[in-house]
TILUMSE-852885 format. One record per residue (C-alpha): residue number from 1; residue in one letter; x, y, z. Coordinates in steps of 0.1 Angstrom, whole numbers. Example, Ala and Ser with C-alpha at 12.3 -4.5 7.8 and 13.67 -1.06 7.14 Angstrom:
! residues 2
<num = 1&residu = a&px = 123&py = -45&pz = 78>;
<num = 2&residu = s&px = 137&py = -11&pz = 71>;
This chain:
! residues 368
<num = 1&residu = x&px = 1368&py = 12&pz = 582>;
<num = 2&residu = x&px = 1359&py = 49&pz = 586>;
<num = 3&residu = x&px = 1323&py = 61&pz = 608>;
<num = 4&residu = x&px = 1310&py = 94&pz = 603>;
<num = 5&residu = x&px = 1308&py = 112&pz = 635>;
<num = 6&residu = x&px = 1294&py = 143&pz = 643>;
<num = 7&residu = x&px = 1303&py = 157&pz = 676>;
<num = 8&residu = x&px = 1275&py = 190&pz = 689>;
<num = 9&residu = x&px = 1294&py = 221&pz = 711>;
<num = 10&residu = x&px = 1274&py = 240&pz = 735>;
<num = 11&residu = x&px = 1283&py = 274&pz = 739>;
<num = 12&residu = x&px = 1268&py = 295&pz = 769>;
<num = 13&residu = x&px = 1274&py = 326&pz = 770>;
<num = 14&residu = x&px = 1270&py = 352&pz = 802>;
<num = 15&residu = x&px = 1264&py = 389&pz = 800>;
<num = 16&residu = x&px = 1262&py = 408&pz = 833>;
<num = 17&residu = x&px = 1244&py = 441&pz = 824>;
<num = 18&residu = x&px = 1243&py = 467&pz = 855>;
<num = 19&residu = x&px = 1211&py = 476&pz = 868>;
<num = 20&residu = x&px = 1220&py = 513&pz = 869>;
<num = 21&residu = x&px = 1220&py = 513&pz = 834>;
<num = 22&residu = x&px = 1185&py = 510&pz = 832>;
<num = 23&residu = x&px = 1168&py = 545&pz = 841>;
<num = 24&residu = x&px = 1131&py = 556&pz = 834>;
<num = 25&residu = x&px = 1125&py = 587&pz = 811>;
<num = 26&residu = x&px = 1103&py = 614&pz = 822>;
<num = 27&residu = x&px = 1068&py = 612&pz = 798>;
<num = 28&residu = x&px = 1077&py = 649&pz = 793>;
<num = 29&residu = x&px = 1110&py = 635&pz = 774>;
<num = 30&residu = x&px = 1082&py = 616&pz = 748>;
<num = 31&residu = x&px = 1061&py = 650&pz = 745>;
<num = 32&residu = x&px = 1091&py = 676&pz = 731>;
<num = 33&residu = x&px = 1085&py = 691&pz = 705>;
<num = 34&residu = x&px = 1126&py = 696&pz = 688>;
<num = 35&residu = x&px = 1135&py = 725&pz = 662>;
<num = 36&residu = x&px = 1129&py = 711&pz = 625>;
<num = 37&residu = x&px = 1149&py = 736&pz = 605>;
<num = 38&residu = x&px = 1145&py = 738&pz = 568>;
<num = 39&residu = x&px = 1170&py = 743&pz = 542>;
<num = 40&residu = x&px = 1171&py = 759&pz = 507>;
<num = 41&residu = x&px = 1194&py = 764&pz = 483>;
<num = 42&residu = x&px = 1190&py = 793&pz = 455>;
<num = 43&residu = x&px = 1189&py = 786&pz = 416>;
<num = 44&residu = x&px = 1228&py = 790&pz = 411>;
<num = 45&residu = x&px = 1243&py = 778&pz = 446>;
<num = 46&residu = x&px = 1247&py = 816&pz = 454>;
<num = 47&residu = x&px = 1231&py = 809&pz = 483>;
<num = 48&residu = x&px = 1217&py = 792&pz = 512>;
<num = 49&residu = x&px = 1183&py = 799&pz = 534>;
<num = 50&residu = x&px = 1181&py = 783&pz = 563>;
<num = 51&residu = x&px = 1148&py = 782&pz = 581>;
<num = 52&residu = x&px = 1135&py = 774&pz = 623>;
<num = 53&residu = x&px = 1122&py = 782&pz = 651>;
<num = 54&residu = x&px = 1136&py = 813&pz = 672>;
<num = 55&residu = x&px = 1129&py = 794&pz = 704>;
<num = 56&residu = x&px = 1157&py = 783&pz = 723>;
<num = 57&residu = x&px = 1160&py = 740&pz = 717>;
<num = 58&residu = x&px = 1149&py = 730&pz = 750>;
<num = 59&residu = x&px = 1122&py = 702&pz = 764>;
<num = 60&residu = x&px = 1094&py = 723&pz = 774>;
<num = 61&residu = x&px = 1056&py = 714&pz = 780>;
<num = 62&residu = x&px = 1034&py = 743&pz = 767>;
<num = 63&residu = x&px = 1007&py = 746&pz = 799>;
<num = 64&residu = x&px = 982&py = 761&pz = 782>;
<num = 65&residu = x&px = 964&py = 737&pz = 768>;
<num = 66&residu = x&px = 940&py = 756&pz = 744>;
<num = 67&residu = x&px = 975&py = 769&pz = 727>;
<num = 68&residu = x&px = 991&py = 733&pz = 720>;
<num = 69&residu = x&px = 1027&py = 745&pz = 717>;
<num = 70&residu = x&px = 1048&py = 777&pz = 724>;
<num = 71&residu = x&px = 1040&py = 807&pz = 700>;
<num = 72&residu = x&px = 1078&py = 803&pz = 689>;
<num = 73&residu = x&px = 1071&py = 771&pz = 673>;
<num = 74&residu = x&px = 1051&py = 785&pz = 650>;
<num = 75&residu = x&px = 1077&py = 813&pz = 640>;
<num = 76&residu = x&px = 1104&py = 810&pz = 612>;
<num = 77&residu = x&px = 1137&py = 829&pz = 614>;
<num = 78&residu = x&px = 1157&py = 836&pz = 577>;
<num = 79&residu = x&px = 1190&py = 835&pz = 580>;
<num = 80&residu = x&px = 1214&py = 834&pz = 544>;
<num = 81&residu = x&px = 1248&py = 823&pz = 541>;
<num = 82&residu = x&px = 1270&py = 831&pz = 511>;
<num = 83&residu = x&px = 1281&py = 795&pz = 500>;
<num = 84&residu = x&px = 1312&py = 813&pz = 486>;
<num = 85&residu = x&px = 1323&py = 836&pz = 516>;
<num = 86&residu = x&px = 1303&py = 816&pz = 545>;
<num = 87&residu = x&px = 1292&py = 849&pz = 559>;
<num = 88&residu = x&px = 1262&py = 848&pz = 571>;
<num = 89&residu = x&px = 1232&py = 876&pz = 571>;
<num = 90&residu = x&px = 1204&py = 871&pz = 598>;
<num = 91&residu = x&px = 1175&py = 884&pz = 574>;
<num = 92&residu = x&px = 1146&py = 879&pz = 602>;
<num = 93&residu = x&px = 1148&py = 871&pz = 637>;
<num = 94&residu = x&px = 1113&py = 851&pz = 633>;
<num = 95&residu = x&px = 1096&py = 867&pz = 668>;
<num = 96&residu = x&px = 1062&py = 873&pz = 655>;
<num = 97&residu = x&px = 1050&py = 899&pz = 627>;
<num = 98&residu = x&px = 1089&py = 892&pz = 615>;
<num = 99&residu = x&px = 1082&py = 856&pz = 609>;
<num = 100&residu = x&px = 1086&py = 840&pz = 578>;
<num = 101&residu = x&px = 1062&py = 822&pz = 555>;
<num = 102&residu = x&px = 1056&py = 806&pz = 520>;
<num = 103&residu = x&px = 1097&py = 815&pz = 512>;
<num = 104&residu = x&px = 1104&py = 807&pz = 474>;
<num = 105&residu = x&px = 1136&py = 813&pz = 458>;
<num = 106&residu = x&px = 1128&py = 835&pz = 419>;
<num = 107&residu = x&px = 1169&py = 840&pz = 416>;
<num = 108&residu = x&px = 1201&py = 840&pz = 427>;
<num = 109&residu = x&px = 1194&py = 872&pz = 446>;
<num = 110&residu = x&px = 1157&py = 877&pz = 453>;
<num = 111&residu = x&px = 1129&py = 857&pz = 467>;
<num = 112&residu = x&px = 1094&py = 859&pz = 479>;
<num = 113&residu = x&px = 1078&py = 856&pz = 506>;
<num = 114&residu = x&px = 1050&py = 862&pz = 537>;
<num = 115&residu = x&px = 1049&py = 878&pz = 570>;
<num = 116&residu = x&px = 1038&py = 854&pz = 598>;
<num = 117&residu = x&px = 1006&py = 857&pz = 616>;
<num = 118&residu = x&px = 1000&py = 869&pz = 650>;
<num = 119&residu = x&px = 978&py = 854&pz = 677>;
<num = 120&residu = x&px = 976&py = 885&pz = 703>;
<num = 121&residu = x&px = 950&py = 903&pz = 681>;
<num = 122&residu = x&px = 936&py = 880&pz = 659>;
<num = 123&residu = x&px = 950&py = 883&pz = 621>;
<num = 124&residu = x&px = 975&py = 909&pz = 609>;
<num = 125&residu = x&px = 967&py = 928&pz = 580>;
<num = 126&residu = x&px = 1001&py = 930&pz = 571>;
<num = 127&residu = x&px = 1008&py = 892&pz = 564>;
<num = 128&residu = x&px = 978&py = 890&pz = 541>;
<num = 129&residu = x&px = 1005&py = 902&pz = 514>;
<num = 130&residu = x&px = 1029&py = 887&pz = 495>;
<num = 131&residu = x&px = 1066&py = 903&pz = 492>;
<num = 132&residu = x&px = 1095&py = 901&pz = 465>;
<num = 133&residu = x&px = 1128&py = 914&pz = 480>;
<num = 134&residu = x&px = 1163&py = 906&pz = 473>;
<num = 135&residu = x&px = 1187&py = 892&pz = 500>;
<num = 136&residu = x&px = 1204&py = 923&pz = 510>;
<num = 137&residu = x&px = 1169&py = 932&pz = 517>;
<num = 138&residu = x&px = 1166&py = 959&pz = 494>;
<num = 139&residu = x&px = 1139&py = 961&pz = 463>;
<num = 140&residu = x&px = 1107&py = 950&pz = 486>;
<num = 141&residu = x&px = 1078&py = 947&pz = 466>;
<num = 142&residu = x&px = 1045&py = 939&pz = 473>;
<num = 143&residu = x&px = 1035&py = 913&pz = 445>;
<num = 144&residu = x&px = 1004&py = 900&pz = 457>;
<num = 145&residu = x&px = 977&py = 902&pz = 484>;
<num = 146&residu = x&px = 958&py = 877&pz = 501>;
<num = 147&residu = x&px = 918&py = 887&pz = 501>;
<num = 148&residu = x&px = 889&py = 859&pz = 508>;
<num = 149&residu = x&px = 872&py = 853&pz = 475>;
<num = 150&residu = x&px = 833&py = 866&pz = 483>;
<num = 151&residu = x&px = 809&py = 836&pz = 488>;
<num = 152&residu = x&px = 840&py = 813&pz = 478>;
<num = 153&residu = x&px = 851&py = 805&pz = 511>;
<num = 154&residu = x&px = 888&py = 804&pz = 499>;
<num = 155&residu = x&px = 920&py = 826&pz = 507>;
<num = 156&residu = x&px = 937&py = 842&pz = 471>;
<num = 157&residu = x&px = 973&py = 826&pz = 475>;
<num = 158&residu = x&px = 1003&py = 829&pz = 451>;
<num = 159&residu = x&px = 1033&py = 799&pz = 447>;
<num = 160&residu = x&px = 1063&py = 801&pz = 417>;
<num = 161&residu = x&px = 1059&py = 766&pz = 401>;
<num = 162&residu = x&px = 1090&py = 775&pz = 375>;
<num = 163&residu = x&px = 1118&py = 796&pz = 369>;
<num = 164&residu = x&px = 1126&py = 802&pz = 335>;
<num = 165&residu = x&px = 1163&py = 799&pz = 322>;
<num = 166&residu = x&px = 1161&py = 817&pz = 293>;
<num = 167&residu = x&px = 1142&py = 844&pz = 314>;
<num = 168&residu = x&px = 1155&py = 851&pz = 349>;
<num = 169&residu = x&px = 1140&py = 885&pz = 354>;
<num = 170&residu = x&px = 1106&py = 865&pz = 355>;
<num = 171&residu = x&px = 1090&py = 834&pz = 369>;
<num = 172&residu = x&px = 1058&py = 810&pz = 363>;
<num = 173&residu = x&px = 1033&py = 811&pz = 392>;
<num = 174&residu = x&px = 1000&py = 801&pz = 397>;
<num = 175&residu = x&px = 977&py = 820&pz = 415>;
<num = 176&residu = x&px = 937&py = 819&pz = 423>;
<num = 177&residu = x&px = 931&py = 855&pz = 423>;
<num = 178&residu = x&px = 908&py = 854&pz = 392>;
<num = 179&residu = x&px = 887&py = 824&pz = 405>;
<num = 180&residu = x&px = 889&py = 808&pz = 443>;
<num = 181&residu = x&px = 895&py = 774&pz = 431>;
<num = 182&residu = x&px = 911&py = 780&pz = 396>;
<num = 183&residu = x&px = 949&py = 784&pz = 400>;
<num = 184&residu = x&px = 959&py = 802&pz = 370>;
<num = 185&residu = x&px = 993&py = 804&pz = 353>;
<num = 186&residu = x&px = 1008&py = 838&pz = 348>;
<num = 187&residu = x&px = 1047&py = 850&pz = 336>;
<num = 188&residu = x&px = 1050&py = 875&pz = 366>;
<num = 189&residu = x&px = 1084&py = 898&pz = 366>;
<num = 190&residu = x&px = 1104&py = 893&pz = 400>;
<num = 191&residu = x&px = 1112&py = 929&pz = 404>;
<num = 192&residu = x&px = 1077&py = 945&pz = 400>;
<num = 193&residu = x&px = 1054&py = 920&pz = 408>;
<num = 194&residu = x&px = 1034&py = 924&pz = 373>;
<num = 195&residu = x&px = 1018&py = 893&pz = 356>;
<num = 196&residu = x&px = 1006&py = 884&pz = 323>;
<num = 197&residu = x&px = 980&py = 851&pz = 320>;
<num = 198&residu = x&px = 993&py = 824&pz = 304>;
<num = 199&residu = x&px = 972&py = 796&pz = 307>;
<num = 200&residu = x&px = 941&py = 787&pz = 325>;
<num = 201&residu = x&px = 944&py = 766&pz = 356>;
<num = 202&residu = x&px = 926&py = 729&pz = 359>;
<num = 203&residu = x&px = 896&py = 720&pz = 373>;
<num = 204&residu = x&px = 885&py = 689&pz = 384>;
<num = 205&residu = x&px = 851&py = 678&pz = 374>;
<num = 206&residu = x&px = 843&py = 669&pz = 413>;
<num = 207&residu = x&px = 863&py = 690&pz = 432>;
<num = 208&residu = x&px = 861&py = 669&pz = 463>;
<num = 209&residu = x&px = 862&py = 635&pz = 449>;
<num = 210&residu = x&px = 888&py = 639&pz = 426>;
<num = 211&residu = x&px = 924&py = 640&pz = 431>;
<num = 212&residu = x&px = 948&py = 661&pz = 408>;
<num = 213&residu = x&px = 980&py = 652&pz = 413>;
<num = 214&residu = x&px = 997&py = 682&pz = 400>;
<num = 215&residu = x&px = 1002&py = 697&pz = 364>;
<num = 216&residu = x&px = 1034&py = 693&pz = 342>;
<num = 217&residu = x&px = 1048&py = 722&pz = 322>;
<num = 218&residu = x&px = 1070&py = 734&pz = 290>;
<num = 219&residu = x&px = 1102&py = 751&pz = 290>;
<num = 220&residu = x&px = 1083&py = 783&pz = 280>;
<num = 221&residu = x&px = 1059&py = 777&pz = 314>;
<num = 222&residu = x&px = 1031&py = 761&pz = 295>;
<num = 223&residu = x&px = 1011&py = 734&pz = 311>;
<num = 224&residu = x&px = 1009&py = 704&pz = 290>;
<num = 225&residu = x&px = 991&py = 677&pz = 310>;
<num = 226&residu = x&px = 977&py = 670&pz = 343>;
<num = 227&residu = x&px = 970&py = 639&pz = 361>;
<num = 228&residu = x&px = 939&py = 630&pz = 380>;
<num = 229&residu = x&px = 917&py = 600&pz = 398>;
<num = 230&residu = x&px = 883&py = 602&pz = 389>;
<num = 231&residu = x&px = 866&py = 572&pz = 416>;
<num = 232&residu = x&px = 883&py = 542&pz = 399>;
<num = 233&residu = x&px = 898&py = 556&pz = 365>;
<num = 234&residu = x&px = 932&py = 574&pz = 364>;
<num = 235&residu = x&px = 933&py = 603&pz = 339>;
<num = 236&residu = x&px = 949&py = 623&pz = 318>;
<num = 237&residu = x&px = 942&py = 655&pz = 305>;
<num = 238&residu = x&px = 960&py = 680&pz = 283>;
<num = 239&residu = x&px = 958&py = 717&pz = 274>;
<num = 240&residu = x&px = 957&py = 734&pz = 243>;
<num = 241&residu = x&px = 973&py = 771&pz = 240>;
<num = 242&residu = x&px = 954&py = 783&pz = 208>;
<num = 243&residu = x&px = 918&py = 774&pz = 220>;
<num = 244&residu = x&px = 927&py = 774&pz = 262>;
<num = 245&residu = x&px = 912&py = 745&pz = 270>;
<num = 246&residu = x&px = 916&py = 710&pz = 288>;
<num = 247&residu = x&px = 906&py = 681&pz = 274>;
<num = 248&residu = x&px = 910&py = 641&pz = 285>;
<num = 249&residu = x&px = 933&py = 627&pz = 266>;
<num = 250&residu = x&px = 936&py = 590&pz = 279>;
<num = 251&residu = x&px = 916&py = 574&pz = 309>;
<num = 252&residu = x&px = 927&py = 541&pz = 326>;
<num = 253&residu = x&px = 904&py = 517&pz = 344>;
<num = 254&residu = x&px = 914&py = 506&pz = 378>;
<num = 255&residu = x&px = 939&py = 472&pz = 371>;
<num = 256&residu = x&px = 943&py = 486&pz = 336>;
<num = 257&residu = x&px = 978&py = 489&pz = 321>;
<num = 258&residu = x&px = 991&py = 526&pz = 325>;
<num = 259&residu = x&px = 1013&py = 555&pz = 326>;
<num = 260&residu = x&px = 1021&py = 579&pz = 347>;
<num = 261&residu = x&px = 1042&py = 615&pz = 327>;
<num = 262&residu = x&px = 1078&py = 624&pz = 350>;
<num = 263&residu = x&px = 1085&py = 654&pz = 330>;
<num = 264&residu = x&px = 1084&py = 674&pz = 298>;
<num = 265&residu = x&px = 1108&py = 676&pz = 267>;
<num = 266&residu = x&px = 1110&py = 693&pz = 234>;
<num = 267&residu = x&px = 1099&py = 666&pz = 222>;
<num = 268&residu = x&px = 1071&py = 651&pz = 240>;
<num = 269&residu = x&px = 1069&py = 634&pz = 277>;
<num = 270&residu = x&px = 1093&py = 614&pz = 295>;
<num = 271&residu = x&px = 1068&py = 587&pz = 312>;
<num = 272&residu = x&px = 1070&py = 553&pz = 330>;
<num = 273&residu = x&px = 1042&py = 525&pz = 342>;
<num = 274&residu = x&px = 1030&py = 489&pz = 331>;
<num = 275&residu = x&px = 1013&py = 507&pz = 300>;
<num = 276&residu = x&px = 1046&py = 514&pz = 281>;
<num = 277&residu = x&px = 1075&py = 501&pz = 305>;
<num = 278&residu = x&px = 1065&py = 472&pz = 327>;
<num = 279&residu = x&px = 1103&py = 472&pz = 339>;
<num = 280&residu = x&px = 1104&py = 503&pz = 352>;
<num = 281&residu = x&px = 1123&py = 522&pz = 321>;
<num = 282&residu = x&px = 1117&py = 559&pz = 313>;
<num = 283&residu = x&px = 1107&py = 563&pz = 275>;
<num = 284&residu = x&px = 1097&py = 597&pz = 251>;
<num = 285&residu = x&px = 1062&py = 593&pz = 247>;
<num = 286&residu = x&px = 1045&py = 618&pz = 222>;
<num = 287&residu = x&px = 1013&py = 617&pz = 196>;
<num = 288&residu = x&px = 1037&py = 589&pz = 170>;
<num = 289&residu = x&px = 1047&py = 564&pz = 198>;
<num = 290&residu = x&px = 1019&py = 566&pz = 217>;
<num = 291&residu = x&px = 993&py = 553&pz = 182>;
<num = 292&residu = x&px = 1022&py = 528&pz = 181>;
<num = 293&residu = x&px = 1031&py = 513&pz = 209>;
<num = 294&residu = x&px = 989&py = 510&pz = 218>;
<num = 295&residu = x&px = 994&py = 486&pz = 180>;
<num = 296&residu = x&px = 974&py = 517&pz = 161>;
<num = 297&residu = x&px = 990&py = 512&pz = 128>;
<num = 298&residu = x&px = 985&py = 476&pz = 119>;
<num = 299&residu = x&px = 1002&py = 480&pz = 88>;
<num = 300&residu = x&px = 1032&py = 491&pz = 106>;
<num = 301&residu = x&px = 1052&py = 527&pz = 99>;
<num = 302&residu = x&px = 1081&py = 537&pz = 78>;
<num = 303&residu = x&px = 1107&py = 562&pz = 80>;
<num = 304&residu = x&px = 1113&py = 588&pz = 53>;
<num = 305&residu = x&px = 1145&py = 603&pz = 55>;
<num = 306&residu = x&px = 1140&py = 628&pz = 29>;
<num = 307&residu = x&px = 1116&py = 652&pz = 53>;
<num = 308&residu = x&px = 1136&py = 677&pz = 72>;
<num = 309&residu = x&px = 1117&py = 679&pz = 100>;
<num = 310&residu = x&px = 1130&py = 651&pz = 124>;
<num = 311&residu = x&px = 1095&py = 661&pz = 144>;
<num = 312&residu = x&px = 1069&py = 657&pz = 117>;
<num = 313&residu = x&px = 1049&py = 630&pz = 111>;
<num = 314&residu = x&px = 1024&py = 622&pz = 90>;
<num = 315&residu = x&px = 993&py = 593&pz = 96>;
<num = 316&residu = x&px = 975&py = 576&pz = 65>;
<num = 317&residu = x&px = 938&py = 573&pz = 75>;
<num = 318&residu = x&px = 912&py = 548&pz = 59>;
<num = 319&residu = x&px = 892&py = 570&pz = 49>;
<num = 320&residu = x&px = 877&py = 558&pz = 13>;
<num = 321&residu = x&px = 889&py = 579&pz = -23>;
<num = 322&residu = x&px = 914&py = 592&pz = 2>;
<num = 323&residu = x&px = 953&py = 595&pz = -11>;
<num = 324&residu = x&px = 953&py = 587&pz = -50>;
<num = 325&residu = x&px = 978&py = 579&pz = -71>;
<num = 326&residu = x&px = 980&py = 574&pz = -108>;
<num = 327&residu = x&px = 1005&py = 554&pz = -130>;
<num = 328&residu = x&px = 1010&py = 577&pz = -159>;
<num = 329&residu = x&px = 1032&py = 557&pz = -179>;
<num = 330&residu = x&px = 1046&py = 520&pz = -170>;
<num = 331&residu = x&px = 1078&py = 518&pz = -165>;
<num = 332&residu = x&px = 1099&py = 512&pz = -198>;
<num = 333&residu = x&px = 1136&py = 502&pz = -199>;
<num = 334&residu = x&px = 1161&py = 502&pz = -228>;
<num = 335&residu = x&px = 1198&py = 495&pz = -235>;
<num = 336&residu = x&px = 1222&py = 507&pz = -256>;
<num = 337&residu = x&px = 1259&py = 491&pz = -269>;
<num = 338&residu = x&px = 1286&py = 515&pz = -275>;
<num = 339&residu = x&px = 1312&py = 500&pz = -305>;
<num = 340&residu = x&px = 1335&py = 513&pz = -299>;
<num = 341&residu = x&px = 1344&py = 508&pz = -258>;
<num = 342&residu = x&px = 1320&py = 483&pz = -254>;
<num = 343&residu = x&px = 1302&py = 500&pz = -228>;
<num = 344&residu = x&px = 1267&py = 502&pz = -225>;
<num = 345&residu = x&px = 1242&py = 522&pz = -215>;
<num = 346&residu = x&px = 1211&py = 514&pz = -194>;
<num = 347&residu = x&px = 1172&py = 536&pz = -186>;
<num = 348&residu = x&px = 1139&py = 534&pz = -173>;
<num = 349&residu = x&px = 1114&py = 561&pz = -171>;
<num = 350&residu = x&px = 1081&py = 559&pz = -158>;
<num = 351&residu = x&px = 1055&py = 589&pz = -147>;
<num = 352&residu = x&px = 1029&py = 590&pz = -118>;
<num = 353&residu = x&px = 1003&py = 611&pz = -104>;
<num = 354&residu = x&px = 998&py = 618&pz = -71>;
<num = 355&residu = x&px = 967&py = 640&pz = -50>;
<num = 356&residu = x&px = 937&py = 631&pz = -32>;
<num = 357&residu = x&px = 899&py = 632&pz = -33>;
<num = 358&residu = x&px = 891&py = 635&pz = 6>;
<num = 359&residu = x&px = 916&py = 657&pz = 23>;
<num = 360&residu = x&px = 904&py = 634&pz = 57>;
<num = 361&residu = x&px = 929&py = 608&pz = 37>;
<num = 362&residu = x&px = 959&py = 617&pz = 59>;
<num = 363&residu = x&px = 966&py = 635&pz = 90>;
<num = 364&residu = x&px = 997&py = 653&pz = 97>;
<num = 365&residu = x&px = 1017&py = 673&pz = 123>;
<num = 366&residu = x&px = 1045&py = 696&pz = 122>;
<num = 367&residu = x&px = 1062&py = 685&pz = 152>;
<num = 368&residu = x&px = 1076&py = 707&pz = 183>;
């Protein structure tokens, strides 16, 4: 006869912790302020910036208290090493009109960038420019200047959004030089500064309600669509180069199925959400899959594979005496015996018509 037992073990454990590890730390300890350098790497791994503080690292209480923190904190040194030599070139000490601001890699050489601001005598008319220079520090070029737009209340300001591949000896930027809270597009050229407008910038219709969440762009620098909250909806809205002009191209209601665009392609948008891809997925979303997937073409869609345009696409509409056709002659079939081989010999011919009495019938697009 077997009984089930079940026998318990107490384990005690004992630590003995000295006392002497335990030490207070100074409230001074809790109120540093520690060097956050900042690192950047240029277009083609030539290169790496490296950004901080010229003040020594050290815990040290600012005393006045109208000032907040040392004047060094606010400072940034430039210092470039050649990822392919490891020499380094100390481009600015960082001790005040030398300080860095707004650095923005255009190429593998050159960037831009702005002189820091004094607090001795107020602001320095020399930071309220932007420069271009390449590493060595040679080629400096004043490529933009910061003014206060009159009756705007806003500061002009400059920012490279894209470098071009097929391009290098210019970038995209935007810039609110033309209006203070437009930011325009232009192609500006890295070595003198010059720019030509490419697009206009958006504008939200409440420009401190709304949120823009920032504008996505073509491999030629083009903006293509830019996302914004509007109260309770989220919002798309997309720009046209011929007639320069935003306009909403889908809204969402709040707890309404959406999508969100990542980037752009030659093709359309790479996009995610609950609208398209409720597990997560990236997909290509353009004018074709967008009608479909929101069940636009009840009658479905067909491929033809005799168009040699793999971007084209065509929409039947329902509008009435759209597309005709016309059966010209029925289709007739015949048959002939050959004697002789035994072979035969088959044919069908038939004739149609094809036009339209309302153009409106179809819609088409050449593609990209």
């Amino acid at each position: 006869m077997f009984k089930n037992v079940t026998i318990s073990f107490l384990l005690l454990f004992s630590f003995n912790v000295a006392s002497e590890e335990f030490y207070e730390l100074p409230n001074e300890v809790w109120s540093c302020w520690g060097d956050t350098p900042t690192f950047s790497i240029s277009p083609n791994g030539k290169y790496l910036a490296i950004m901080r503080s010229p003040r020594e690292d050290v815990c040290d209480i600012e005393q006045d208290k109208i000032k907040g923190v040392e004047d060094e904190m606010t400072y940034q040194s430039l210092t470039f090493i050649d990822l392919e030599t490891m020499q380094s070139r100390v481009f600015s000490d960082g001790i005040g009109e030398k300080s860095i601001y707004g650095f923005q890699w255009v190429s593998d050489d050159r960037f831009i960038y702005r002189p820091g601001l004094t607090n001795a005598k107020g602001r320095n008319m020399n930071s309220l420019v932007t420069f271009a220079v390449n590493v060595d520090g040679s080629k400096r070029k004043i490529i933009g200047k910061q003014e206060m737009k009159g009756g705007q209340g806003s500061w002009t300001n400059i920012s490279v959004v894209d470098r071009l591949d097929a391009d290098p000896d210019h970038v995209i930027v935007t810039s609110n030089e033309r209006r203070a809270f437009r930011s325009d597009f232009y192609k500006m050229n890295i070595m003198t500064g010059k720019k030509k407008l490419l697009a206009i910038g958006f504008v939200p219709k409440n420009a401190k309600g709304d949120r823009v969440y920032g504008t996505y762009r073509d491999q030629e620098g083009y903006p293509i669509a830019t996302l914004v909250d509007e109260s309770l909806d989220r919002v798309i809205y997309t720009y046209d180069k011929d007639t320069k002009e935003w306009s909403e191209h889908v809204r969402f209601t709040c707890q309404q199925p959406s999508f969100t665009p990542i980037a752009a392609t030659n093709k359309g948008w790479l996009v995610t959400g609950s609208k398209f891809s409720p597990s997560g997925e990236l997909i290509e979303y353009n004018d074709t899959n967008a009608l479909r997937t929101m069940g636009m073409f009840p009658e479905g869609y067909v491929v033809n594979h005799y168009l040699t345009d793999t971007d084209a696409f065509f929409i039947k509409t329902d509008v009435p005496n759209g597309l005709k056709m016309f059966v010209r002659a029925p289709i007739k079939t015949a048959m002939e015996g050959d004697f002789e081989t035994g072979n035969v010999r088959y044919k069908a011919r038939e004739r149609y018509s094809f036009g339209f009495s309302d153009p409106r019938g179809i819609f088409g697009s050449p593609g990209a």
